[in-house]
MARNUTI-177416 format. One record per residue (C-alpha): x, y negated, z negated. Coordinates in steps of 0.001 Angstrom, whole numbers, padded with zeros to 6 digits, always signed. Layout:
<rs>
XYZ;...
</rs>
This chain:
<rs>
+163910-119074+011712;+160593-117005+012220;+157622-116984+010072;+158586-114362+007407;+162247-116288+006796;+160154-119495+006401;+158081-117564+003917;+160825-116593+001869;+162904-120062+002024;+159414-122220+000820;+159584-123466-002470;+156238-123449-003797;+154292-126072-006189;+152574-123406-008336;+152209-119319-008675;+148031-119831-006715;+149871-121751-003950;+152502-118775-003819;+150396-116164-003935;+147364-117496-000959;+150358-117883+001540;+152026-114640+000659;+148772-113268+001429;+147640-115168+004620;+150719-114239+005884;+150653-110968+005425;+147068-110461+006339;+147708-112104+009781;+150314-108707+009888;+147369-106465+009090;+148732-105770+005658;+146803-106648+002029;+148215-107872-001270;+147078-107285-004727;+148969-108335-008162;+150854-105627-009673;+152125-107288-012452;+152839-111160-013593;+153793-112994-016709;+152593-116626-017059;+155149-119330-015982;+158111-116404-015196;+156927-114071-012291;+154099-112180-010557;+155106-109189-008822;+152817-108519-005225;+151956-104744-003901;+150395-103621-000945;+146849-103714-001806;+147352-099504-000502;+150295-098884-003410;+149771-096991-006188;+147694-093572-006757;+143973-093270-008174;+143729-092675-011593;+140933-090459-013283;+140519-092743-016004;+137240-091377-017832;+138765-087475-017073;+135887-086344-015562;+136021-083596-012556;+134863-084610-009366;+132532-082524-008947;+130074-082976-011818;+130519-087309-010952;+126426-088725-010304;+128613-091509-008078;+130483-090479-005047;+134093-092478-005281;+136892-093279-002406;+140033-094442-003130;+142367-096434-000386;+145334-095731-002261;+147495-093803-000825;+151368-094800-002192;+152658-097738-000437;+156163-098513-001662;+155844-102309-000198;+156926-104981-002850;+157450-108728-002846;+158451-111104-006340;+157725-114440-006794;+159509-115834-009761;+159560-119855-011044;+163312-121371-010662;+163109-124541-012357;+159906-126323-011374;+159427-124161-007974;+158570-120597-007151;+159813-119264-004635;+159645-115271-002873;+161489-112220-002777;+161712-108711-001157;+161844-106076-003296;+160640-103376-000887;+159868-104577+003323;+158472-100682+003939;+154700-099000+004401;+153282-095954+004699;+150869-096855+006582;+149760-098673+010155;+148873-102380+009909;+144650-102689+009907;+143218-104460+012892;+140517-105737+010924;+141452-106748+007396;+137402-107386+006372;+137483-103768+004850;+140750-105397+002413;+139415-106462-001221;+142275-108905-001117;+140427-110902+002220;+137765-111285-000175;+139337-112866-002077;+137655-116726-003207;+139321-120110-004232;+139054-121617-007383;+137159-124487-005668;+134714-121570-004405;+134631-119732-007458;+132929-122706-009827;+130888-123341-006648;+129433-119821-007061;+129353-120611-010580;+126867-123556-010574;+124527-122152-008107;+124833-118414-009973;+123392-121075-012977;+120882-122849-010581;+119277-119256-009893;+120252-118870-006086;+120499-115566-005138;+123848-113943-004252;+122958-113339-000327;+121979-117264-000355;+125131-118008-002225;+127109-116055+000860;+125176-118107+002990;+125884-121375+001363;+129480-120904+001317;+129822-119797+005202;+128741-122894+006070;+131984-124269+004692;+133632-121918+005655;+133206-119619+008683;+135732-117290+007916;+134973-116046+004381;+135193-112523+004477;+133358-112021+000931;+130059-110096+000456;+127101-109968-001634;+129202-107718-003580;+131752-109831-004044;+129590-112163-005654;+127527-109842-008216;+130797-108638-009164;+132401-112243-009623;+129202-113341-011527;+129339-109763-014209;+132739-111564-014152;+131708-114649-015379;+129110-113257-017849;+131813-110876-019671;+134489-114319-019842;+131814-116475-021527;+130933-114402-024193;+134622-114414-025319;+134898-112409-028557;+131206-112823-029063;+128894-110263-028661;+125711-110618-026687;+123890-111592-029180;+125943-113744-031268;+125798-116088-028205;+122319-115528-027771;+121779-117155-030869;+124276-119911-030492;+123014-120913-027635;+119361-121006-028791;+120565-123409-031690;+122945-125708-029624;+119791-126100-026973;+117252-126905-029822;+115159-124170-029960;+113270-123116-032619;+113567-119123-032655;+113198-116274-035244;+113778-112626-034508;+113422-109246-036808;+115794-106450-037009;+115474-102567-037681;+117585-100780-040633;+119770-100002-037429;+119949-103309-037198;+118863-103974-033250;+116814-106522-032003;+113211-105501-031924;+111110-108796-032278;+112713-112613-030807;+110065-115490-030780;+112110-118826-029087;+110512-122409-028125;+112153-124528-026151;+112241-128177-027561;+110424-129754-024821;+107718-126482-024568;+107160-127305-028292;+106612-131490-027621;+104107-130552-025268;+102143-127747-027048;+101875-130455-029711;+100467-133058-027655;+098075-130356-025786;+097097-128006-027823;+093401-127826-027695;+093999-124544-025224;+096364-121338-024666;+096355-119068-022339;+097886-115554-023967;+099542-113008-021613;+101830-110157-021742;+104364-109754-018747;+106260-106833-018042;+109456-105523-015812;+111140-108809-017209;+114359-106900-018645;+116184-104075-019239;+115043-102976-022518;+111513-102395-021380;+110373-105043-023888;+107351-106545-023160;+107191-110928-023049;+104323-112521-024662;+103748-115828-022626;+102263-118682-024001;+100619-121166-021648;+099235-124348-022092;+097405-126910-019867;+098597-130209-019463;+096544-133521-018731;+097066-133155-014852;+095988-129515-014849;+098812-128254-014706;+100112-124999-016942;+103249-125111-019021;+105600-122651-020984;+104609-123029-024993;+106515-120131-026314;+107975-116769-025109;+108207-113617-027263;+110173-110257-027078;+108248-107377-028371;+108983-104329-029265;+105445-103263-029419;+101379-104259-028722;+100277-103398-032312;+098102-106106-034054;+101241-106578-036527;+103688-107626-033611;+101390-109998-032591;+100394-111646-035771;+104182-111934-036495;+103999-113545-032842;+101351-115733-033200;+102111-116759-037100;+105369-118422-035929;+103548-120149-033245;+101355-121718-035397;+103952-122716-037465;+105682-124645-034443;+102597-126962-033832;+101860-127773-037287;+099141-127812-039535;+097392-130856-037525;+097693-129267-034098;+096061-125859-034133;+094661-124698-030907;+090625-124651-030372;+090439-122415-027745;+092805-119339-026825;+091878-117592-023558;+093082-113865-023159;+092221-110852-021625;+090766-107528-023727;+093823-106660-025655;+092650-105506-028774;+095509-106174-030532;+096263-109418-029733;+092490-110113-030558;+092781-108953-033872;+095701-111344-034534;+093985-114445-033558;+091357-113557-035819;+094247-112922-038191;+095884-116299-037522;+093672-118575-036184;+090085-117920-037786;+088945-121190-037147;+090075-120960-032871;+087602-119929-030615;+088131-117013-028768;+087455-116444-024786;+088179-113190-022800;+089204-113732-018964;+086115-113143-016775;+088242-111859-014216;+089659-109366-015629;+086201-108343-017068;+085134-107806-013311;+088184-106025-012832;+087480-103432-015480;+083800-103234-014233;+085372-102162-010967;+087689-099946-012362;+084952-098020-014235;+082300-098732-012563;+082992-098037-008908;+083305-094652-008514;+079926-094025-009353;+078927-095899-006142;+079215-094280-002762;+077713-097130-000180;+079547-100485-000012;+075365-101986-000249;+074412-100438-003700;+077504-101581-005296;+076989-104928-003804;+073619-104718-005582;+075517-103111-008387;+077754-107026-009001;+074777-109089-008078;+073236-108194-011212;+076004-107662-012753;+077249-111505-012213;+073608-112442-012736;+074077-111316-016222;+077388-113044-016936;+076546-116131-015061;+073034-116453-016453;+072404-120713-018013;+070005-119000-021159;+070008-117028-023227;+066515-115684-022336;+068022-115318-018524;+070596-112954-019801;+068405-110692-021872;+066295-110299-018571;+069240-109812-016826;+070407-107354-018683;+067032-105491-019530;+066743-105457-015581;+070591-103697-014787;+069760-101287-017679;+066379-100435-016023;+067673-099969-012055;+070453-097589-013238;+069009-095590-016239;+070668-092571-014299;+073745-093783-014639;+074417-093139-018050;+077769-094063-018231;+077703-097143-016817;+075173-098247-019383;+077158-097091-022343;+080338-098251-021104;+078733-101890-020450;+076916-101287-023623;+079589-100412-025914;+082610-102525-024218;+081271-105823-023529;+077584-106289-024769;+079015-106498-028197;+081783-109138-027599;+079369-111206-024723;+079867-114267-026409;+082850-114644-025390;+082541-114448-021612;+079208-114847-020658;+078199-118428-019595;+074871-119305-021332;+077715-119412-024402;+081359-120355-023333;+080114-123279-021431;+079066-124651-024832;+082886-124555-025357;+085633-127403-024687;+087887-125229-022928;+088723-127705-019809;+087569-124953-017115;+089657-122307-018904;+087270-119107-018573;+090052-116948-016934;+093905-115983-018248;+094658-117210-014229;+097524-119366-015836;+099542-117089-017424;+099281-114766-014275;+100771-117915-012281;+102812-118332-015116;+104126-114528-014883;+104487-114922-011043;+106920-117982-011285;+108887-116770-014036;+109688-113617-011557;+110807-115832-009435;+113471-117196-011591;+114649-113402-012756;+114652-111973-009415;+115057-108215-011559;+114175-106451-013851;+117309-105800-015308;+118924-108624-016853;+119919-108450-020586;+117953-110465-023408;+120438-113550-022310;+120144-113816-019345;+116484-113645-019119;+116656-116520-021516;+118969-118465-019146;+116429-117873-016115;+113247-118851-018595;+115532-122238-019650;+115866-122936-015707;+112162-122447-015467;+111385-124712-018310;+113605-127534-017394;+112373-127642-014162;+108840-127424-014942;+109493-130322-017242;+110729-132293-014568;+107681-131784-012552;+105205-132733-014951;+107051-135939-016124;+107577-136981-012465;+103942-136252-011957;+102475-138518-015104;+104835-141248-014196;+103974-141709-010331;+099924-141606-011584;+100492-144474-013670;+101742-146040-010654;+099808-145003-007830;+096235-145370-007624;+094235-142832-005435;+091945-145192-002541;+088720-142639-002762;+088364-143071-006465;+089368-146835-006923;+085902-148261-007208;+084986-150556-009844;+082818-148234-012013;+086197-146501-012777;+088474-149364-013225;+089265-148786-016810;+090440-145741-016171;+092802-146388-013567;+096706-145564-014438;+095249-144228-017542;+093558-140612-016889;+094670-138192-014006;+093637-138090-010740;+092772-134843-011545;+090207-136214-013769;+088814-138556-011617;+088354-136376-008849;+085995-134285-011291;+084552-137891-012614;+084302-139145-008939;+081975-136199-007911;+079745-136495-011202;+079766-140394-009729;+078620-139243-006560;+075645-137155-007734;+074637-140073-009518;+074900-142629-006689;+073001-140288-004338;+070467-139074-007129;+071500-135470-006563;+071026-134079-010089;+068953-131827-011781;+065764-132761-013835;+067638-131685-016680;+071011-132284-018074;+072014-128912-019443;+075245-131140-021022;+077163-127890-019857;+080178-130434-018144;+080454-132832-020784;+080709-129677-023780;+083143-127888-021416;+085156-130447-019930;+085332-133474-022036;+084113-136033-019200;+080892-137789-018959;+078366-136286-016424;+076614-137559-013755;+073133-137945-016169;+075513-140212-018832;+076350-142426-015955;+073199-142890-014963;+071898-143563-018364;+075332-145900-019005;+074197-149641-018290;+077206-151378-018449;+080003-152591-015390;+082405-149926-016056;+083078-146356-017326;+084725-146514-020648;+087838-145449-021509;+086593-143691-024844;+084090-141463-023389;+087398-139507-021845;+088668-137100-023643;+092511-137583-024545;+092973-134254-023062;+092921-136007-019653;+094499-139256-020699;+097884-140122-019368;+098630-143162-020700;+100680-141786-023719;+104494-141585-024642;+104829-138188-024764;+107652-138055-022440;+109621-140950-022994;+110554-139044-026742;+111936-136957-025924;+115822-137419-026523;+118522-136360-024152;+120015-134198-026301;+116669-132351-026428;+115426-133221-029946;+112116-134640-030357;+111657-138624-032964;+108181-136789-034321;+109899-134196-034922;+113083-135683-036619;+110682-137245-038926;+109016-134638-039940;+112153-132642-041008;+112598-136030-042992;+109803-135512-045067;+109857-132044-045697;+113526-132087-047048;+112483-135179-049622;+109608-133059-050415;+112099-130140-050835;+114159-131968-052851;+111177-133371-055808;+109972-129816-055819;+113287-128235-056256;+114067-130090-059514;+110148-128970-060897;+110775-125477-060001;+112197-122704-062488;+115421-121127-062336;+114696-117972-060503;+112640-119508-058244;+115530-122239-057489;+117421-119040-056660;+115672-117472-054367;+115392-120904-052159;+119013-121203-052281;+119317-117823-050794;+116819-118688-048286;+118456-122290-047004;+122447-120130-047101;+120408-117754-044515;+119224-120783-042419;+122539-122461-042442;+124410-119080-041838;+122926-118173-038220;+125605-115803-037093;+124689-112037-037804;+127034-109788-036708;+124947-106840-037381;+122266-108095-035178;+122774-105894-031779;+121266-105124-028516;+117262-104003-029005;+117252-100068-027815;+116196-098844-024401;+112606-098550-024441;+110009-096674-022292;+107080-097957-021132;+104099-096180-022013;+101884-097064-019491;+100009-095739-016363;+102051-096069-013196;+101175-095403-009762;+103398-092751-008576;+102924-093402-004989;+104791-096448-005185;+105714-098461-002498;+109201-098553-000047;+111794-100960-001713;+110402-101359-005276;+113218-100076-006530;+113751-099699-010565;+115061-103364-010455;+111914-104903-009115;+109916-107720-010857;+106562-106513-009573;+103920-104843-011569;+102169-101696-011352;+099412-101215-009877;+096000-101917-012146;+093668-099644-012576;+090999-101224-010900;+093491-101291-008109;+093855-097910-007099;+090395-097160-008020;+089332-099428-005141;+091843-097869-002873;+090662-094665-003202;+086993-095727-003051;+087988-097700+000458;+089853-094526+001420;+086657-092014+000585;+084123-094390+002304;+085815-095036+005979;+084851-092332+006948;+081104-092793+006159;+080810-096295+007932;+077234-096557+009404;+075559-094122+006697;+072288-095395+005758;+072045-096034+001786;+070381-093977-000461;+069687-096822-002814;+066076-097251-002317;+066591-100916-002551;+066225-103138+000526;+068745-105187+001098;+067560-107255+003122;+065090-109081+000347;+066667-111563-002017;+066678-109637-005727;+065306-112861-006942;+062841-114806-003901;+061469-117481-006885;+063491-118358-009540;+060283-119089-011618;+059793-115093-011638;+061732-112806-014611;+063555-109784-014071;+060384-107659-015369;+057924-109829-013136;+060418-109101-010254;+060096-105132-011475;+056451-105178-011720;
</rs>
């Protein structure tokens, strides 16, 4: 009996077992198979993967198709049955002809590509894990060094996946039910069309941890996150080991001071009337200024000092043509922004106005953009402020720059975003709680020395390395005359002038701030099934508080909060859909580089940015060009600090 009797004299356990030696078989002929038809539990009917004819199925001509198509079809009359006889299937011929010659190479087959179950819900988990579909290839060759699959075969298995688990859901019914079976706390708006314009989502562990540190946020727009063109308000905070954290996300549909109070209002309502935030770093969106004014009046306000010298550069610079005057240019410049007093910055300032009185526009750009608002970046002021070293928006950028890492494209609907962000959060999570735990075990050998030994297992190290150096000055009398109290009122430690002036054995635990403290339970209450006991008691309180009131309230007003609380309960909205395609209206470098296709994660270009590359490309050619600056370079601006800017001019 040869091979292809065998075939058709097995009995087979179960229609999969049937159908992978049907096809091994016949692929070791050079023929493929593909499932014409089948009926559960009664028969499946097996063509050659060439059978058939193409089908036009949208009607439209050839010729005015944006996508060029093939089809391999070309007729084949083969045919083989498999049908279930009692508790085994077994084969039959139905038609033993092609049209065709057998392949010598059957990697060009779809059916060779085809996976196992086994490696199907392996793809599965590490499609969830975030592993991209080249690594997932990878991965799987390993076990197996004759998978013929693709990269394609995988993108198209995972759109697979993504259409079967939204059953009769639509995308945004399940965005929603997942959001409530994870714990988040989320909100959206909708248009009269009813799409999506506005969703503002916390993750349950993001919110226990913007509770516990909320004293500062970082504030950040992100774009080229997904396929609507939304832009994604990130909300950063700082944890005790310095480390930044995801405190909200939101989905805009626009940068207008309204979106962003509607933003921030619901973030404020997330950490509670006890845990406002003191500080909120961001860079000079005047929108989102407006709205912290709007909902946080009493919050200090900081601009990012980088990108302040990033917008000097990108309207400043091109009224410089030697690399040495604008040099000269951001020495006084940070001279000004850097200056200890207030009388320092006036001079400073006086001095910058007086050296370029020519340039007229620098003045009144300086002038009119950031004179007015210099409280808020310049250091004579903000380092009166407990922001914990937070002068620049640097976290959200690294913030931005992992997330991207996670979404891989810029393409991915509103849900899957929001899977990517949950992978991001849980695994941030992880690293944080790992981190606390092993530094209340482990104690660091350069800063165990008895002055600290309170603190031990009980601040960061992070901490103490900043305590240990104020330790040092002290030990080797290193310190200014003065105390200017600038570390203590920005970072919340004790400087090297309190421990001098502190008599006693040890550093005190109380002079820390709890910013830094890491002897907490912060993370151990977090449940497993991601709820939080604060916050379980909270919702306690406000129902029994609900209640009282409800029974003291009239009956309109009893109404109108049973309306409200059927809303609540009721989360499914079938009228809620997709939000609408959306172009970005801002600047974009034409000239942009190979490979960053439409799908890319990577921003623009800033403005600063190609004003400095077309500066550096209209000065190499003038290398070795004296400067026409009049001012020697070679002489310190300021040779005695005990002399003013006008003393210096004189």
């Amino acid at each position: 009996m040869d091979e292809a009797e065998a075939l058709f004299h097995e009995k087979f356990h179960s229609r999969e077992e049937l159908i992978q030696k049907a096809r091994h078989f016949y692929a070791s002929k050079g023929y493929g198979l593909s499932i014409k038809d089948s009926k559960k539990d009664k028969y499946v009917v097996l063509c050659c993967d060439r059978g058939g004819n193409y089908r036009n199925k949208g009607k439209i001509p050839i010729e005015n198709r944006k996508r060029v198509t093939c089809t391999r079809l070309i007729n084949c009359p083969f045919q083989i049955e498999g049908k279930l006889k009692g508790y085994f299937w077994s084969l039959q011929i139905k038609n033993n002809n092609h049209n065709h010659d057998p392949s010598d190479d059957m990697s060009g087959h779809p059916s060779s590509r085809c996976l196992t179950k086994e490696e199907i819900a392996d793809i599965e988990k590490q499609s969830m894990a975030g592993i991209q579909p080249r690594q997932i290839i990878s991965s799987l060759r390993q076990k197996n060094p004759n998978l013929q699959a693709v990269a394609r075969t995988i993108y198209n298995l995972k759109n697979k996946i993504q259409k079967e688990s939204l059953g009769s859901r639509s995308l945004i019914q399940a965005l929603f039910e997942e959001l409530e079976q994870g714990g988040f706390t989320f909100t959206y708006v909708k248009d009269d069309k009813g799409h999506l314009t506005h969703v503002f989502f916390a993750h349950p562990r993001s919110i226990m941890l913007a509770k516990t540190y909320s004293s500062v946020f970082v504030m950040d727009c992100t774009y080229k996150t997904n396929k609507y063109g939304m832009p994604l308000l990130d909300i950063i905070g700082m944890t005790s080991l310095n480390k930044s954290f995801y405190a909200a996300f939101v989905f805009l549909q626009n940068e207008k001071e309204e979106d962003y109070v509607w933003a921030l209002k619901n973030f404020s309502s997330i950490l509670g009337f006890n845990c406002q935030p003191q500080v909120i770093v961001t860079d000079r969106e005047l929108a989102l200024i407006g709205a912290i004014n709007i909902v946080f009046p009493e919050t200090t306000h900081l601009l990012c000092v980088w990108h302040i010298q990033k917008n000097i550069v990108a309207k400043c610079k091109g009224y410089f043509t030697e690399i040495e005057d604008w040099d000269v240019f951001m020495s006084m410049w940070n001279a000004m922004i850097y200056a200890e007093t207030e009388e320092q910055f006036e001079e400073s300032w006086l001095f910058l106005q007086l050296i370029y009185k020519e340039k007229n526009d620098i003045i009144d750009y300086i002038s009119s953009t950031w004179i007015p608002v210099k409280k808020k970046f310049v250091s004579v002021w903000t380092e009166k402020i407990l922001h914990f070293g937070n002068r620049a928006s640097s976290r959200a950028e690294g913030a931005h720059a992992k997330l991207k890492k996670y979404l891989h494209v810029s393409t991915g609907n509103i849900r899957q975003v929001k899977n990517k962000i949950c992978l991001a959060i849980d695994n941030e999570f992880q690293e944080i709680k790992t981190q606390v735990e092993s530094e209340k075990l482990r104690v660091p050998h350069k800063y165990n020395v008895p002055y600290f030994k309170d603190l031990m297992n009980k601040v960061s190290i992070f901490a103490l390395k900043k305590l240990y150096k104020q330790y040092e000055m002290a030990s080797l009398g290193t310190l200014k005359a003065q105390c200017t109290g600038n570390f203590v009122a920005t970072m919340g430690l004790p400087c090297a002038h309190m421990m001098c002036d502190w008599k006693e054995g040890t550093l005190p635990l109380h002079l820390i701030n709890s910013q830094w403290r890491i002897d907490t339970k912060f993370i151990t209450s977090i449940n497993e099934d991601n709820t939080c006991a604060d916050d379980e008691d909270e919702m306690k309180e406000l129902l029994d508080k609900l209640y009282i009131a409800y029974h003291q309230w009239p009956t309109f007003q009893k109404v109108e909060v049973k309306k409200k609380i059927y809303q609540l309960l009721n989360m499914e909205d079938p009228l809620v859909t997709e939000p609408i395609l959306q172009t970005r209206k801002r600047k974009r470098n034409t000239k942009s580089k190979k490979g960053m296709g439409s799908s890319s994660t990577r921003r623009d270009p800033s403005q600063f940015e190609m004003v400095e590359a077309v500066w550096k490309s209209q000065n190499s050619q003038n290398v070795g060009e004296t400067s026409t600056s009049g001012i020697d370079l070679n002489v310190p601006l300021f040779q005695d600090p005990s002399l003013t800017s006008l003393e210096v001019l004189k």
